[in-house]
N, C-alpha and C positions, 0 to 999 in steps of 0.2 A: 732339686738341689744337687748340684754336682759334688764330685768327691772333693775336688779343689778347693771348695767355698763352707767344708764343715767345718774347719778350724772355727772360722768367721761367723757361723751361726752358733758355735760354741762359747765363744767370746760375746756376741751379741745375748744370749740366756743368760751367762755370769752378770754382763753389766745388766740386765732390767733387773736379775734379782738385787743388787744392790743399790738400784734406785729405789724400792719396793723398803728398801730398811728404812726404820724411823729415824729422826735425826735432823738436825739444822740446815739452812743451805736451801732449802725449797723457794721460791719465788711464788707466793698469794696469789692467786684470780682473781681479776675485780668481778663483782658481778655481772652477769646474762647480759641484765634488763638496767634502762632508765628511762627516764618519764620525761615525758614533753612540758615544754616548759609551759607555763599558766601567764597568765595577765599577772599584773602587781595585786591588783586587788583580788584576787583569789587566791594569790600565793601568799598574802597575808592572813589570811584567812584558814589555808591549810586543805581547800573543800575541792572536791572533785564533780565538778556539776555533771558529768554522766553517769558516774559511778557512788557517788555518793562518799568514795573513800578520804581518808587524811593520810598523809605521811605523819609517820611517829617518828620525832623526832629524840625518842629515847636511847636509840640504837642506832647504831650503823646498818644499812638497807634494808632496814623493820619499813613495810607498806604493809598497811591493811586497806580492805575494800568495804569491810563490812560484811563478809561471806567468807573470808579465808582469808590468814595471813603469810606469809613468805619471807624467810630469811637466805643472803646469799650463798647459804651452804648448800639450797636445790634450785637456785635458779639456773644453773646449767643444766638442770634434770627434767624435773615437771612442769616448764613451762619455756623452754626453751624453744624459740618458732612457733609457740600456741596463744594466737589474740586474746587478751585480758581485758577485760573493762577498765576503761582506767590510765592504761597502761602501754606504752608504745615500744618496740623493740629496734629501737635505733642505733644504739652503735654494737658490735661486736664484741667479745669480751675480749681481754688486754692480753698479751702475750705471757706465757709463762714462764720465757727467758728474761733471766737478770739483766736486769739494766746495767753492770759494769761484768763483761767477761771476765771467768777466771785468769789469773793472770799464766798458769800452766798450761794453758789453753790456748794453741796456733790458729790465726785463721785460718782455713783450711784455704790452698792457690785452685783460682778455677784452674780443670781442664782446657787441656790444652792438645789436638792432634802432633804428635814429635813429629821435629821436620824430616824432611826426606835429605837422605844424602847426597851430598855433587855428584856428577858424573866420574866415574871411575874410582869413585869411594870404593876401598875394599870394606868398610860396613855395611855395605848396597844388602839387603837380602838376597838379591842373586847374585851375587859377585861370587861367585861359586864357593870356594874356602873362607874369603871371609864371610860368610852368612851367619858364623859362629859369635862373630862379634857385635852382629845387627844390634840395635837399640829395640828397648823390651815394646813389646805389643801395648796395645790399649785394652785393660780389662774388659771382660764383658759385662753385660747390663745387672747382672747376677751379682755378680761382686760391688760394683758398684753402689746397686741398693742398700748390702747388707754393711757394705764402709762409712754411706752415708747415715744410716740407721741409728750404728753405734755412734757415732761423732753427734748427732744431733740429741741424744744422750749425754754423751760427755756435757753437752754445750747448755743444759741445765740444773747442772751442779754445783755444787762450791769447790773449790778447788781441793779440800782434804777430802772428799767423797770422788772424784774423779781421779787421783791419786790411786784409792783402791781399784777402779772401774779399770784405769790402762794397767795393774797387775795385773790384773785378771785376763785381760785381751793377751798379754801379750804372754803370760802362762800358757793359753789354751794355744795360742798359733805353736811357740817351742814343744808343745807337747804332742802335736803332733806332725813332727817333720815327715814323716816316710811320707804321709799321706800328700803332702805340700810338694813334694819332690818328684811325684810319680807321673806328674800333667806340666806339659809344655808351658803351661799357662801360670804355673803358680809362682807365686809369689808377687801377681800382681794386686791383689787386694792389700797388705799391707802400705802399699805406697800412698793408699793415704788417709793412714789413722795419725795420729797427731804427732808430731814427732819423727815422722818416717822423712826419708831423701824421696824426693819424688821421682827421679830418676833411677832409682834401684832397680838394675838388671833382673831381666825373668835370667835363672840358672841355664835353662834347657833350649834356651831359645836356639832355633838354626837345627833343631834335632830332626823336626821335621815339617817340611815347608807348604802340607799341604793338609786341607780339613781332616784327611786318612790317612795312616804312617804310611811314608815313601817307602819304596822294597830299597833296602841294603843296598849302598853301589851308584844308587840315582844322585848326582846333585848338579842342579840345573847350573849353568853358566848366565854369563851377560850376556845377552847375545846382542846387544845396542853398544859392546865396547868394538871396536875395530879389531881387526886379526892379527895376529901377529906379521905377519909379513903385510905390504900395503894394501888396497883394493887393488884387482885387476880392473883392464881395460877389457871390455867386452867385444871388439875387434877381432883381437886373438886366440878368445877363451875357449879351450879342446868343445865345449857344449855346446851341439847346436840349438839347444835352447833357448840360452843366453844369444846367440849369434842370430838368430830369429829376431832378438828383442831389440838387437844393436842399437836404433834410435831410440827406443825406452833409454838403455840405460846412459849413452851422448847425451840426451835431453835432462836428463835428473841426475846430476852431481849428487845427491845424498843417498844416491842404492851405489851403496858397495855391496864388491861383487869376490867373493872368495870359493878356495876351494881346501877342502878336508877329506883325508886320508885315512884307513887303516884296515889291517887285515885281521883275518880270523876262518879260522879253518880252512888256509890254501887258498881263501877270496880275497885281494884285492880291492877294496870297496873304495868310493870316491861317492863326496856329496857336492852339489855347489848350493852355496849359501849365499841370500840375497838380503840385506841389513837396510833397511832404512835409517840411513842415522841422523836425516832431521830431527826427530823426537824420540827420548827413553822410553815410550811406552807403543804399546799395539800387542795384538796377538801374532801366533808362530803359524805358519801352515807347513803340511809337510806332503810333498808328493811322492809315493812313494814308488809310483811304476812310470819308467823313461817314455813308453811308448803313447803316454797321453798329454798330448801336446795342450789341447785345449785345458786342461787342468795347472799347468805350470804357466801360461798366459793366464788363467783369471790367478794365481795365486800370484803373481809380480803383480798386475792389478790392484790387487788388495793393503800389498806391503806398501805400493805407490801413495794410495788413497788413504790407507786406514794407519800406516805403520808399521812397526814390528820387523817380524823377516819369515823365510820361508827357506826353509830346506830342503832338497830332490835327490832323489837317488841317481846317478849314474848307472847307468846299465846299455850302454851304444844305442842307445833309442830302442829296446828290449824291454819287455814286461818282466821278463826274467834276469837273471844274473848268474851265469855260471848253474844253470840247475837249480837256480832257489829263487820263488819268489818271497821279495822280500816284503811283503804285505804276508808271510807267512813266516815269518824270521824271529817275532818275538816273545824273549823267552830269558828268564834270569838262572834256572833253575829246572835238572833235567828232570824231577818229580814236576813239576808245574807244567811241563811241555808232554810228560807221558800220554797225553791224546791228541798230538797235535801229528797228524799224517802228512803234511806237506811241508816238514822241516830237514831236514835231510840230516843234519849234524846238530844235536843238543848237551847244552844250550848255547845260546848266541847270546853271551851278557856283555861282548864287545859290540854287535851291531843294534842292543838294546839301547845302551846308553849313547851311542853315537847320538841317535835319534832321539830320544828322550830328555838327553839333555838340556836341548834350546827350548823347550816349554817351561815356564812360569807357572807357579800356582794363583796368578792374578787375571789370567786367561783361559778358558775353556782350551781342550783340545781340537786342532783344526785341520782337518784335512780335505783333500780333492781329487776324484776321479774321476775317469772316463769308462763309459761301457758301449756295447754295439749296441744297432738298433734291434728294439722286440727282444724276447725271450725266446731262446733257442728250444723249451717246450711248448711253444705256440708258435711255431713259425717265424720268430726268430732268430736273431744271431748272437744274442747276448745273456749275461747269467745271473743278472739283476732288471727288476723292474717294477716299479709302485705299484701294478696292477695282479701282481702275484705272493703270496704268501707260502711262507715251510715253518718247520719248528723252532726254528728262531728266528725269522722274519716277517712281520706284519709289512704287509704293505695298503696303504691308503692313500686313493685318487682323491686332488682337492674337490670338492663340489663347486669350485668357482672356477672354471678351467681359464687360461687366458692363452688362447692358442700356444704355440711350439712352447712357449714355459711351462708350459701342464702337460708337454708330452710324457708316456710311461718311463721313458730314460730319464728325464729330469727330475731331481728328489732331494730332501734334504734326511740323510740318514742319522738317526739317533739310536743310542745306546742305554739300558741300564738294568739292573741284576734284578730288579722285579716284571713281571707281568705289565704290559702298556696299561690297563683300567688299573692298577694299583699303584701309577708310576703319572702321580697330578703335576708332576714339574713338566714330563715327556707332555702328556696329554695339553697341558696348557700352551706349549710352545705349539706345537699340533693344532692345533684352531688357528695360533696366530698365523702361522703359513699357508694353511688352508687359504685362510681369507686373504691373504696376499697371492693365492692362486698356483700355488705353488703344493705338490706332493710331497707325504712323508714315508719314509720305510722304517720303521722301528725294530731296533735287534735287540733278544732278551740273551744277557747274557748269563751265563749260566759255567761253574766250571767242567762239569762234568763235558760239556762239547766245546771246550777251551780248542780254537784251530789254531793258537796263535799268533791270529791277526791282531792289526794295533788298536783296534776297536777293543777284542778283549782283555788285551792287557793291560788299555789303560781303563778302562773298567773297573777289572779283578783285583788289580792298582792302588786304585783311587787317586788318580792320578789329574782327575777334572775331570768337567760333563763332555761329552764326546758328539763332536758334530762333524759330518762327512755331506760334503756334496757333489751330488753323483750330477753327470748328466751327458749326452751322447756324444761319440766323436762329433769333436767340430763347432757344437755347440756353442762358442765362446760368448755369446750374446748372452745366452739364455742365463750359463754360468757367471758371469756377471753380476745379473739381475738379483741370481740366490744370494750372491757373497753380497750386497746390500742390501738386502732386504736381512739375512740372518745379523748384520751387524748390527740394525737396527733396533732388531729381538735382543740381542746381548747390551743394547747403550751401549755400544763403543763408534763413536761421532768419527766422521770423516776428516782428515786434516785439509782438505781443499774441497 
């Protein structure tokens, strides 16, 4: 029982106790049991040629057999579903709601999912400030029960005992507002005790947009609205990324192509931002080091195919920027960053939310990179690889290897605050890859060795499940292959 929904089991104990009082207004149970019908001449007769019994016709559902007799005050009891001689259990017993509803008494309207709002609604939940005014959530199953519970309550009563029933509900909900006030969620169970708007706003809604409170400062935007200034032409755009892509983006009219500015601590930062604005929905990617090309080709790839968009760091085709890399940047708070050795200047809650921003809480977190080949402690040249383990990285070779996609550089890296054998979401996703041939690197995260990369902070966050695919320079095939098959793991369908 959640805290949000004691009102509701408070109100739900008042009304049984007052169904439980004596008093008029009940609805009779016909009896359990009826008897098959007889021939004329035996029913005239009264005689039960297997059993030997008669109907007594002195009383209302008096049967004897001749061994025991039974009135309908235990036929729902001792012989309910138990073969009798005699005796056949053929219809079910009658309902114990009154045949004329009280007249105080609403039908209750099915549910119904609330529509989604047009394009460029400022009620959009990501419409970034208007998220305040989002339309209230759909209760959960918890509420819902204990709503339906009491209404199916009300709904066999008389209408002066139901009178008392909705005092009672709705004393217990005003008595205890703090508690009603303190969950994003509350105030959805009232909307539908009888009487209620069914559209009654949750208060808090827009507080926070994701299963775990967003840290201060986070609030996602649209990123499916167009930029302020037009799309660019990808001809011209300072990024040889984009200029790499040139006939990607001539060929698909719906990838606008923009670019986003700002500074923080003397750095100059620049993103380019890629929108598929065929469709409002898809997940974000974010690349965050310039010098891996094959990671920003499978991430346009993905925004092409799948939707969404993806945002990259600028850094002149540089891993680094100015002294910083920025896969080591993030950080809202200089107590939160205090062990993070490769930040140079703390904190960076301007280069936080840049990045942070264009993720959705309707999407995992997505990211892509590139490493050298081999491990530079085994010969060789890179600092990641499935086939090596440390104190926060598992690494696991698929057992189903499918040439160059099961290479040790290729992998699909996961994140989460527990131990992998105590982390059944990680582990389950883990076989699925496996068997698609495909390696995993599992990182625990932990604060105490917080480096403030984006892996831990959207972690430490809760910001989403956190997926990264690593795979070697060049690679673009291989990288590909991950970014379909992980979409597939997530159900998120291809738009072509």
């Amino acid at each position: 029982m959640t805290m949000r929904n004691a009102p509701a089991l408070m109100a739900l104990t008042l009304a049984a106790r007052c169904l439980l009082l004596p008093g008029p207004g009940w609805a009779q149970a016909a009896p359990a049991v009826s008897v098959q019908p007889l021939p004329a001449a035996e029913a005239d007769s009264g005689a039960l040629p297997d059993a030997g019994g008669t109907i007594d016709q002195s009383g209302p559902g008096q049967f004897s057999t001749g061994q025991f007799s039974m009135d309908q005050s235990v036929t729902g009891q001792s012989v309910a579903g138990v073969p009798v001689p005699g005796m056949s259990l053929l219809a079910p017993p009658l309902s114990l709601r009154p045949k004329d509803r009280p007249e105080a008494l609403a039908v209750a309207e099915p549910l119904t999912r609330p529509a989604l709002p047009p394009a460029g609604d400022a009620a959009s939940p990501l419409a970034g400030e208007g998220a305040a005014t989002a339309p209230s959530v759909s209760p959960d199953a918890e509420s819902r029960m204990i709503a339906r519970a009491t209404i199916g309550m009300l709904s066999t009563t008389d209408g002066a005992r139901s009178d008392v029933i909705q005092t009672a509900v709705q004393s217990a909900l005003a008595s205890t507002v703090p508690v009603a006030t303190s969950s994003p969620s509350s105030g959805t169970l009232d909307r539908f005790l009888p009487g209620a708007s069914p559209d009654a706003p949750s208060e808090n809604v827009g507080e926070s947009l994701r299963p775990r409170a967003r840290p201060a400062g986070l609030t996602p935007v649209a990123w499916y609205d167009k930029p302020a200034q037009p799309c660019e032409a990808a001809a011209g755009f300072p990024d040889p990324d984009v200029r790499r892509n040139a006939a990607t983006f001539q060929a698909e009219g719906d990838l606008c192509l923009s670019r986003q500015g700002f500074s923080e601590h003397g750095r100059d930062w620049q993103l380019t931002v890629v929108r598929n604005l065929s469709t409002r929905r898809g997940p974000v990617w974010a690349v965050l080091h310039d010098n891996e090309n094959a990671a920003f080709d499978a991430a346009l790839y993905a925004v092409h195919r799948y939707g969404g968009a993806l945002v990259a760091v600028e850094a002149g085709e540089n891993r680094v920027f100015m002294g910083q890399d920025p896969n080591r940047n993030f950080s809202l708070t200089a107590s939160s960053a205090a062990t993070c050795r490769d930040i140079s200047q703390k904190p960076t809650p301007g280069f936080t939310t840049a990045i942070t921003d264009f993720f959705s809480q309707h999407y995992p977190v997505l990211t892509l990179h590139n490493n050298d080949d081999g491990y530079s402690g085994a010969g060789g040249a890179g600092t990641i690889s499935a086939r090596r383990s440390s104190a926060s990285m598992t690494g696991m070779m698929t057992p189903t290897p499918r040439g160059t996609l099961s290479d040790e550089d290729n992998a699909i890296l996961l994140a989460g605050e527990a131990p992998f054998e105590q982390n059944s979401r990680a582990r389950k996703a883990t076989a699925a890859f496996h068997a698609a041939g495909i390696n995993v690197i599992y990182e625990h995260v932990r604060p105490e060795r917080n480096d403030c990369s984006f892996s831990f902070f959207t972690t430490m966050n809760g910001l989403g499940d956190y997926y990264n695919i690593e795979a070697q320079h060049g690679a673009l095939a291989e990288q590909r292959q991950m970014v379909d098959v992980l979409m597939r793991q997530l159900g998120i369908a291809p738009l072509w």
